[in-house]
Every structure is written in C-alpha cells, then in structure tokens.
C-alpha positions as CSV (number, residue, x, y, z in Angstrom):
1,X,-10.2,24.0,-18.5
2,X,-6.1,24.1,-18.0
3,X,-4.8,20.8,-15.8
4,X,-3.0,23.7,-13.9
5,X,-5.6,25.4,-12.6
6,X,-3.4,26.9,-9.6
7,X,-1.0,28.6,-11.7
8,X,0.0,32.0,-10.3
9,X,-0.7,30.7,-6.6
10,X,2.6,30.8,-4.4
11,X,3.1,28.2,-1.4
12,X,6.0,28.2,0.9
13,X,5.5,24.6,1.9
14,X,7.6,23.3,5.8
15,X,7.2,20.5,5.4
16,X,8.3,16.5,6.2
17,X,7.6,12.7,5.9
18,X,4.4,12.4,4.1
19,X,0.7,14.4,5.4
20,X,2.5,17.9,4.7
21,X,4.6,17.1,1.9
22,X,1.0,14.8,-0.3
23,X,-0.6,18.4,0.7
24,X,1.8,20.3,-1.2
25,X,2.0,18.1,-4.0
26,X,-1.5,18.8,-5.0
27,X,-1.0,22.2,-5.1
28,X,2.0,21.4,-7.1
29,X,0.6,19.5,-9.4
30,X,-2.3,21.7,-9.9
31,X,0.0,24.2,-11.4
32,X,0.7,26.3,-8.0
33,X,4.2,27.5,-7.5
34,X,5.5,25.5,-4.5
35,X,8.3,26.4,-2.6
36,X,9.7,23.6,-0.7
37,X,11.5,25.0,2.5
38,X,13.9,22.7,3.9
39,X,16.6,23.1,6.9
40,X,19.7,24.4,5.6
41,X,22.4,22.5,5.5
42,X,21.4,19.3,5.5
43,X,17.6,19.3,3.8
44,X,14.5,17.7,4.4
45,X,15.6,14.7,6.8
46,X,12.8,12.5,4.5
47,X,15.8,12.2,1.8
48,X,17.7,10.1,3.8
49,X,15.1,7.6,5.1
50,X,15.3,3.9,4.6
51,X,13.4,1.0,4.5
52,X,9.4,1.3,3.5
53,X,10.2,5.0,3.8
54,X,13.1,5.3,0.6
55,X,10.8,6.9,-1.7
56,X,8.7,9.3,0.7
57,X,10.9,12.4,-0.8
58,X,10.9,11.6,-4.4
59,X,7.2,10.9,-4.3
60,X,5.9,13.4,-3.3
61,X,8.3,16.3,-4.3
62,X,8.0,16.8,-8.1
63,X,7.4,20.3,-9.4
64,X,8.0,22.0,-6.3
65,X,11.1,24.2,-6.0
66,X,13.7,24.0,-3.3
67,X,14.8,26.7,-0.8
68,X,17.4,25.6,2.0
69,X,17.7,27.7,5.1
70,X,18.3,27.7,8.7
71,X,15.5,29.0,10.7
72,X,17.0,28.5,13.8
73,X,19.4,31.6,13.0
74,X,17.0,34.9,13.0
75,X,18.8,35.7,9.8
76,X,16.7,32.9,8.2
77,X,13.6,33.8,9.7
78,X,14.4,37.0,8.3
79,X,15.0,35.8,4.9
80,X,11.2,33.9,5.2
81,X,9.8,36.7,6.3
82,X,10.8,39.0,3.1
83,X,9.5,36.1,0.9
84,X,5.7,36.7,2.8
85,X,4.3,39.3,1.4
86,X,4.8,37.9,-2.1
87,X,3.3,34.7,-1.2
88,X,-0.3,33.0,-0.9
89,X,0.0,30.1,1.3
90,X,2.4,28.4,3.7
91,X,2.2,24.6,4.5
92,X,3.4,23.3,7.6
93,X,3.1,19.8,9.1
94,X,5.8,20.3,12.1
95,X,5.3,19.4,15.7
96,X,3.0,21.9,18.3
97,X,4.9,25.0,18.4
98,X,7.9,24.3,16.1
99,X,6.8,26.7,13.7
100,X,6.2,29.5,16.6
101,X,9.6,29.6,18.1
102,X,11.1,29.4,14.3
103,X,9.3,32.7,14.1
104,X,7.0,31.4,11.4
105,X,3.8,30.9,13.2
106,X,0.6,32.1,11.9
107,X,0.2,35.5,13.9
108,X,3.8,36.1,12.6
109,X,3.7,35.9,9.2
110,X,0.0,37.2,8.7
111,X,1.1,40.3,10.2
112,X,3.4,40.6,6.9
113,X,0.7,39.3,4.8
114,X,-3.0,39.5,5.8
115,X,-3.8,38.0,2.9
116,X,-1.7,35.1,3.9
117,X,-3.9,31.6,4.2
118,X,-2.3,29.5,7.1
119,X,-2.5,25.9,6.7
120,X,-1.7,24.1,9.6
121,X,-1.5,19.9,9.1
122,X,-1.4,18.1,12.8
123,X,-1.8,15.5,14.6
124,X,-4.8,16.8,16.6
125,X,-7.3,19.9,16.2
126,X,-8.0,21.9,19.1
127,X,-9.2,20.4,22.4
128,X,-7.3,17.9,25.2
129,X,-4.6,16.1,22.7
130,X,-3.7,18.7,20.7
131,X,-0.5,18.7,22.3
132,X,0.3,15.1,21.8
133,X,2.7,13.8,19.1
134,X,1.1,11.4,16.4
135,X,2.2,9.3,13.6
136,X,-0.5,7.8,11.2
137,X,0.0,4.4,12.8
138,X,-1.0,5.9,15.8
139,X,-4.2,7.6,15.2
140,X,-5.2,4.6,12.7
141,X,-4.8,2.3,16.3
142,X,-6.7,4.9,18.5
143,X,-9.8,5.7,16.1
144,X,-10.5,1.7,15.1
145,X,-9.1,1.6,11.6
146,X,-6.4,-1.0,12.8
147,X,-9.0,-2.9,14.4
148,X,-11.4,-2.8,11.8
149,X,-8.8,-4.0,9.3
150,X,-7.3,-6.8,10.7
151,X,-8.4,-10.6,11.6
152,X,-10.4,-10.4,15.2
153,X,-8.1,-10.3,17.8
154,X,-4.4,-9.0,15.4
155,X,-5.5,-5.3,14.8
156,X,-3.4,-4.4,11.4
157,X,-2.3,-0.7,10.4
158,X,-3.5,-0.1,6.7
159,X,-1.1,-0.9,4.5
160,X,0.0,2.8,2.8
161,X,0.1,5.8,4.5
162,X,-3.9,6.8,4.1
163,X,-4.4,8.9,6.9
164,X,-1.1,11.1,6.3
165,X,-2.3,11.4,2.7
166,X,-5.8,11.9,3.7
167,X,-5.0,14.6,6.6
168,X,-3.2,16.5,3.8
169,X,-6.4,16.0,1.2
170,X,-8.8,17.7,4.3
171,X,-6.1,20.2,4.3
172,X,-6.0,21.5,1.0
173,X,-9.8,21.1,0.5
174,X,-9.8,24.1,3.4
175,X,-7.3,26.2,1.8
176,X,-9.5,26.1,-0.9
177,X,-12.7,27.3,1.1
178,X,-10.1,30.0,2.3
179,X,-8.7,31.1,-0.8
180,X,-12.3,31.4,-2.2
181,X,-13.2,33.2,1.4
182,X,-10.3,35.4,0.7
183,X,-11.7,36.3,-2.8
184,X,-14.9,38.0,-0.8
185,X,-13.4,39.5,2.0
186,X,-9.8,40.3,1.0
187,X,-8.2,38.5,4.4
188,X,-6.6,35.6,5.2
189,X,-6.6,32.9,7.7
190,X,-5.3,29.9,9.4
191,X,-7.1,26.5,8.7
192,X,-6.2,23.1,9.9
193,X,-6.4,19.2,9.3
194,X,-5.4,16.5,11.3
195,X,-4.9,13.0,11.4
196,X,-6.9,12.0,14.4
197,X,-9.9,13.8,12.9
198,X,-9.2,11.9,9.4
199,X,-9.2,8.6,10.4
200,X,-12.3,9.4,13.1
201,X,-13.8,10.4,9.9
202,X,-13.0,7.2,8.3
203,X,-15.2,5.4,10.9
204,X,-17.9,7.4,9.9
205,X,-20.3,4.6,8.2
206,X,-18.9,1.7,11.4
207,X,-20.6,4.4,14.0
208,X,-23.6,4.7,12.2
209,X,-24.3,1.1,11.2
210,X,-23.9,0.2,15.4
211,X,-27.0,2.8,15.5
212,X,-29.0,1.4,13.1
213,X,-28.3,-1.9,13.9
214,X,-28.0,-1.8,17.3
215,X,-25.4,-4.3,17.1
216,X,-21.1,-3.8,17.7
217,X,-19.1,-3.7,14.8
218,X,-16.6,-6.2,13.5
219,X,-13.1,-6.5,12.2
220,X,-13.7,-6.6,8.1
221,X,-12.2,-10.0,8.0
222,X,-15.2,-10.8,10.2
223,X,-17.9,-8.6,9.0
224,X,-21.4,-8.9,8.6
225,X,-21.4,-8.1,5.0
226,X,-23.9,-6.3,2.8
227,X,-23.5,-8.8,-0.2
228,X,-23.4,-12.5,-0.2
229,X,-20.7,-12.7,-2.5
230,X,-18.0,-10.5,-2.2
231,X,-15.4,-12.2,-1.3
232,X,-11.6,-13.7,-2.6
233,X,-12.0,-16.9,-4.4
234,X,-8.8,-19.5,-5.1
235,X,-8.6,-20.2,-8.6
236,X,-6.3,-23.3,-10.5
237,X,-2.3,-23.1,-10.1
238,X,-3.2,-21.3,-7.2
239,X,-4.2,-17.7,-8.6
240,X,-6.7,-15.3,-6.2
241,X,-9.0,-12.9,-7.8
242,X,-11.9,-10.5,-5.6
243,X,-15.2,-11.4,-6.6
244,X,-18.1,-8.3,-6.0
245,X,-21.8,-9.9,-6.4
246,X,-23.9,-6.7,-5.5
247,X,-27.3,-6.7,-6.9
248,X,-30.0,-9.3,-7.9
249,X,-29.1,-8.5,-11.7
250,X,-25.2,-8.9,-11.3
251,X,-26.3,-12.8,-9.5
252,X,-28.1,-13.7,-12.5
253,X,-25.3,-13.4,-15.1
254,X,-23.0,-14.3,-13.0
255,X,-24.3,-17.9,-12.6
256,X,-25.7,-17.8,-16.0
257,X,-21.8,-16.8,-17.2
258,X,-20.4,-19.9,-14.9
259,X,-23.1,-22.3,-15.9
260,X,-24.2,-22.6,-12.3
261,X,-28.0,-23.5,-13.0
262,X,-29.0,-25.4,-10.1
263,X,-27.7,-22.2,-7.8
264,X,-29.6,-19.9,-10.4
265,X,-32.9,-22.2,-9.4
266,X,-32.4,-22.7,-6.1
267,X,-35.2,-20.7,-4.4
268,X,-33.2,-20.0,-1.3
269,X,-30.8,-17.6,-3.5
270,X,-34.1,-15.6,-4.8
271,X,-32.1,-12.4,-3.1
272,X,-29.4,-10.9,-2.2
273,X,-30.8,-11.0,1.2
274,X,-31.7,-14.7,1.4
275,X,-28.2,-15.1,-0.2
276,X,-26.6,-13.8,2.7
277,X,-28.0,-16.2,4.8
278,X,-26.8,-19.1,3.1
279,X,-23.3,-17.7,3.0
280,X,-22.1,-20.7,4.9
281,X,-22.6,-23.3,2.3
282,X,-22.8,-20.9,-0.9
283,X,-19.5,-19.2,-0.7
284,X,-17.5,-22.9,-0.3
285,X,-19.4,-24.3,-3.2
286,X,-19.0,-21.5,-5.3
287,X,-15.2,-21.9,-4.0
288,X,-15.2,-25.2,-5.3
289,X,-16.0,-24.6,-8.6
290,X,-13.7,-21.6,-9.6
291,X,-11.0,-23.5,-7.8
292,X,-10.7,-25.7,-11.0
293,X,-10.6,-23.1,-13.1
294,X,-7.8,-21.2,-14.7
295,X,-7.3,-17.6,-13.7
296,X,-7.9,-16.2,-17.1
297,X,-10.6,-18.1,-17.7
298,X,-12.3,-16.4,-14.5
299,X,-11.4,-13.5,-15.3
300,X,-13.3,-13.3,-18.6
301,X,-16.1,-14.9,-17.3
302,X,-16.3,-11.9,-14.8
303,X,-15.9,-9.4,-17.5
304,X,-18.8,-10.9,-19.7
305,X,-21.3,-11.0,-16.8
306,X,-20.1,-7.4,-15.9
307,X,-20.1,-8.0,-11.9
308,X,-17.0,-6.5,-9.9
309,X,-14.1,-8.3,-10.3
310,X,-10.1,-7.8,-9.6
311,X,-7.1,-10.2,-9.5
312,X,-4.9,-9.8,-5.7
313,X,-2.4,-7.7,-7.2
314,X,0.6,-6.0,-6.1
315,X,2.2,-2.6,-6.0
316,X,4.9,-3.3,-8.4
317,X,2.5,-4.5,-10.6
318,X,0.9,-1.0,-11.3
319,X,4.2,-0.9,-12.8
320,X,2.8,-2.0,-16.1
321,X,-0.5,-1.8,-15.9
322,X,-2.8,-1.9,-19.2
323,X,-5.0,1.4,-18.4
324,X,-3.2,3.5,-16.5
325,X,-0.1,3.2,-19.5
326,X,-2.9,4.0,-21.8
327,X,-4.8,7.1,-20.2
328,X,-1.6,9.1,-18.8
329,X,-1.8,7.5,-15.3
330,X,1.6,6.7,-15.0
331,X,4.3,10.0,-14.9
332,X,7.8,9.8,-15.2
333,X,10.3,11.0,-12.3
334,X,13.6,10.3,-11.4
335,X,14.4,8.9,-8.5
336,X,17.8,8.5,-6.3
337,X,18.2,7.1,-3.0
338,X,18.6,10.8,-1.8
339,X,15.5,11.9,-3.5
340,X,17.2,13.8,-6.0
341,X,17.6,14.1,-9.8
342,X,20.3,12.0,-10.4
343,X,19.4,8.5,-10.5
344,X,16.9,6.3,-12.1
345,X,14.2,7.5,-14.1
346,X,10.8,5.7,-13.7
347,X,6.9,6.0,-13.1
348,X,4.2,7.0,-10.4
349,X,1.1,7.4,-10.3
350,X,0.0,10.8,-11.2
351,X,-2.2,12.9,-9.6
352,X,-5.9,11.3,-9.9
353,X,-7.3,13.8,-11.9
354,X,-8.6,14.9,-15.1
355,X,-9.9,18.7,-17.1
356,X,-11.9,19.4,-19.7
357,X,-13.3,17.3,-22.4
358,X,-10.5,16.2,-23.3
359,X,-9.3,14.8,-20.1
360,X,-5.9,16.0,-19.5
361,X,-4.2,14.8,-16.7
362,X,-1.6,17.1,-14.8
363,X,1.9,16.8,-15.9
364,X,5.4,16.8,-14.5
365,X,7.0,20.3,-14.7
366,X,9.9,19.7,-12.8
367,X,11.5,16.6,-11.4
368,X,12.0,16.3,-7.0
369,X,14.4,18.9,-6.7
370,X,18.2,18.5,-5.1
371,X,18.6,20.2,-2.2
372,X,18.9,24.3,-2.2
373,X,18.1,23.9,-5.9
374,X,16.5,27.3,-6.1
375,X,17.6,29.2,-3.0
376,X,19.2,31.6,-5.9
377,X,16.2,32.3,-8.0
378,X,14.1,32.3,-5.1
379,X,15.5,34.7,-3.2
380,X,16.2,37.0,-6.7
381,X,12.5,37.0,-7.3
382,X,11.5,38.6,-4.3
383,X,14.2,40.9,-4.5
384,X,17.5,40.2,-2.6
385,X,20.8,41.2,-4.3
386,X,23.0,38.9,-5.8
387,X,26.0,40.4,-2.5
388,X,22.9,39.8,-0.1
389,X,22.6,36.1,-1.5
390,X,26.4,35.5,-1.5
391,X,26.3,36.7,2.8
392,X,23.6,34.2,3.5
393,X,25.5,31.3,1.7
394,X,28.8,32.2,3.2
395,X,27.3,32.7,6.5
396,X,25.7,29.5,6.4
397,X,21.9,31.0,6.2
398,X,21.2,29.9,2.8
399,X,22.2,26.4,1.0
400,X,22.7,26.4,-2.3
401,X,22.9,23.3,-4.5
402,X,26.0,22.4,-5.6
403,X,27.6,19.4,-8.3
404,X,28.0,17.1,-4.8
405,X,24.2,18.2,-3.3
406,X,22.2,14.9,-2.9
C-alpha cells in the first residue's frame, strides 16, 4: 500500500491557527493535493503570530500549495468558484457565517460541484451555541478537561493544542465516510466537527465512571486511581521518571527487579486491588528507595522487569530522540519566523502513520509554502489565461509570491 494513499484528491483548504489547518495537513500528508487559500495580500495571519504560537504555520503547512486571494472583492469569489468544479473538498475553520458572505458557503459552491464534500470545522455543532465563538482553551474549561487536569481547586488547560488537533482528526474521519458515501451515490455533502463536541468526547470514560461508581469525579492529580503504582517517582541528583505498575504479573518483577522482597511477601500487596489500599504507606516507601538510586540505574531496572516506564521529558527533547531518528519519525522542514521556506531547516514529528509491510511513513513533498506561491500554476491548471492571471495580480485579486514574500 502507497504512504499517499490520497493522491489524486483536491482540497481547497480556508483555513487558520491550528483545528483547520492539522485537518488539512492529513490530507496533505496522505498524498491529497491541498490547496491552501489564504487572504490576498497579506496571507494567513498565523505566519505572523508570536509567542507559543511562532510555529503554528510552519507546522502544519508542509506539502500544501499556496493560493492568495481577496475574497472580499467578488472578483475573488469568482476566481474560487472556477477552481470548484475541478475540486473534491474544501476545508474551512472560519467563524459562523464568514464563509457565507465570502460567497463560499456550502449551498454556494455545491451548486458548482454536487460532488463537492463540505467540511465545516467549528466551535459548536448545531443547537443553542452554535453561534458562539470558541478557542480550544475555552471549550477545554467548559467540558471539564481543565478541571480534570489540574491540582483540585487550579483547573489547568492541557498543555498543546489537543482539542484543535482533535476537532480537525473528527473532521477528516467524516470526510472520509463522505468521500466513501460519495463513491455509492455520486453526491456530495457538508459534514462538520467541532471543538466543544471533541473535548465533551474526551470526558467520555469521567461520565461513565460517576455511573458506575456512583461517586463525583476528581481532578487527575487527585484521582482515585485504577493501579496502585502509577505514579512519578524522584530519583538521585534529582531526576523524575513515570512509573506504570498495572497487573499482578508486572508487581512481581518489578519488586523482584528492585530487590524489594519483604514488599513481594507482604500479604497485604497480594493484588492490585489490596495494593491500592495501601497506597498511603506503599507509594512513600517505594519513593524512598528509588530516591537513592541513579536515574539510569532505574531506568534499566524498568526495562528488565518490562512494566511501563518513561523519564519526565521535554519537548525539545524529541529533538534527538533514539526511536523516532531511527524509524522515520522525525521529517525535515524549514522553518522561518514567517512560516516560510527561507530559514532554518529542522525536524517535526511526522505524521503518526505507517503502510504496508514495510512500514513506510509519509514523506515531505513540499516544504510550508511562501505566500501566493502557487497562485500561477493554480489558477493555469484549472484553466485561466496567462492575461487573465496578469488582471487579477494587477488588480490586486490575486497575490503572487515574489523574491521579498515572507
């Protein structure tokens, strides 16, 4: 099986910040043809955040294409609307209505293209706050998630963009069901994700364990827990690994592995169950003894006795890690403080994915494009002369990129 399994799709992608833009990067990187349609003249505003939010563009933006053009002049509508029929999705994460008076909603553009599949990424699905704006921050406060992750009483956002990346997941997993919809009945349609929904979603296992418990749930700092040991542990010169005891099998060699034989024959620790309820004393003393030992050492002790382990780690650290420089997990992509392809080459993650036996990972095509990149060839393919072209860009309609685009 190809790692492009997409190829001969088209997507017009509208797209900004992060839930529409992760959507169309996984039809990118599946080997669609993505078309990324920013507001001529000045682009996708994303290129020129700052802070946390520096790399949002470059992230998420290799192997699409770039098309700049101002939608707010019905000559650029126009120009979208001749692309249509030639084209199998359109991605769009803008606010209620934006797209409709830009003269790209759905009923719009299927009326070219009934074939067209719709996908709209919001804050809200239909009912009373669909009109409401919303951030990821915001729905991951309303649904819980910031109270279920931090300490009681200091609710804490997670800390990456989950439900932006996970709204645009749910999207994409429709479009699928469309597209294979589509291959049965020949039509189109509009589909929808949204990040309330998502991080509802998230909460899914928190709901159901108040039923079967009958109990209120609390902040994961605070949690009842499943496992007796499962827990981050202080090891010498003042290392911190994550520590996973989950079955009776993993306990065994992991006190055999540490040479903890009077826990190994104390009858109270028989179970995982009966471990849990002497968490209070068990978890210090364990505590105790890893505390004088050196991280390393801990480490391998984990490995041999095969129980779930991790050091606290950070993102820069993925940087250089082991596996994922040895199994293709790392991609190269250049990266400028505007997004585009001249500045510093480096790594991200790629897409988490493999095909085939021989597990091939999907590759980078094409770095994050500079602005209006491929206005020109875009608008060739689909037909418009090379005097049309030269109008728009005089006229403003159309960016193209240029030795000084970003």
């Amino acid at each position: 099986m190809s790692a492009a399994p997409l190829a001969g799709l088209r997507v017009l992608e509208f797209t900004h910040t992060v839930m529409g833009p992760s959507a169309g990067l996984l039809f990118a990187e599946l080997g669609a043809d993505v078309i990324k349609v920013e507001p001529a003249p000045k682009g996708d505003h994303t290129r020129g955040l700052g802070g946390f939010a520096a790399g949002f563009f470059a992230a998420f933006s290799r192997n699409k294409r770039s098309l700049a053009v101002d939608l707010k002049q019905p000559e650029g509508q126009a120009v979208v609307h001749r692309l249509i029929p030639s084209v199998d999705l359109v991605l769009e994460n803008y606010g209620p209505g934006t797209m409709e008076r830009l003269g790209c909603g759905y009923e719009a553009l299927a009326a070219l293209n009934p074939r067209l599949i719709y996908v709209a990424l919001k804050g809200y699905l239909a009912g009373p706050y669909e009109h409401r704006p919303a951030l990821d921050e915001v729905v991951q406060f309303q649904t819980g998630l910031a109270y279920m992750t931090g300490p009681p009483g200091q609710p804490l956002r997670a800390g990456a963009s989950v439900i932006d990346i996970m709204g645009g997941m749910f999207g994409v997993i429709a479009a699928q069901a469309a597209l294979r919809e589509r291959e049965l009945t020949g039509q189109g349609q509009r589909v929808s994700s949204a990040l309330f929904e998502s991080a509802a979603f998230l909460m899914t296992t928190h709901m159901a364990g108040m039923v079967a418990t009958g109990l209120e749930v609390r902040p994961m700092p605070a949690r009842r827990g499943a496992w007796a040991v499962y827990e981050v542990f202080r090891t010498a010169g003042d290392g911190q690994l994550f520590i996973g005891v989950t079955s009776d099998q993993q306990w065994s060699r992991f006190v055999k592995e540490f040479g903890l034989s009077g826990l190994a024959a104390d009858p109270r620790l028989e179970t995982n169950l009966m471990r849990l309820a002497e968490r209070h004393w068990l978890i210090p003393e364990l505590q105790q003894v890893l505390a004088t030992l050196p991280q390393a050492d801990v480490e391998a002790r984990c490995e041999r006795a095969n129980v779930s382990w991790a050091r606290v780690g950070q993102p820069g650290d993925l940087f250089e890690d082991p596996h994922l420089l040895a199994t293709g997990g790392l991609v190269d992509v250049i990266i400028s403080r505007a997004g585009g392809q001249e500045g510093k080459q480096t790594v991200l993650p790629a897409l988490p994915v493999e095909f085939g036996q021989d597990r091939e990972r999907p590759a980078v095509r094409m770095q994050p494009p500079r602005l209006g990149e491929h206005s020109i060839d875009v608008l060739a393919e689909v037909g418009f002369s090379a005097n049309e072209i030269e109008g728009l860009v005089r006229r403003g309609i159309v960016t193209v990129m240029t030795s000084a685009s970003p």
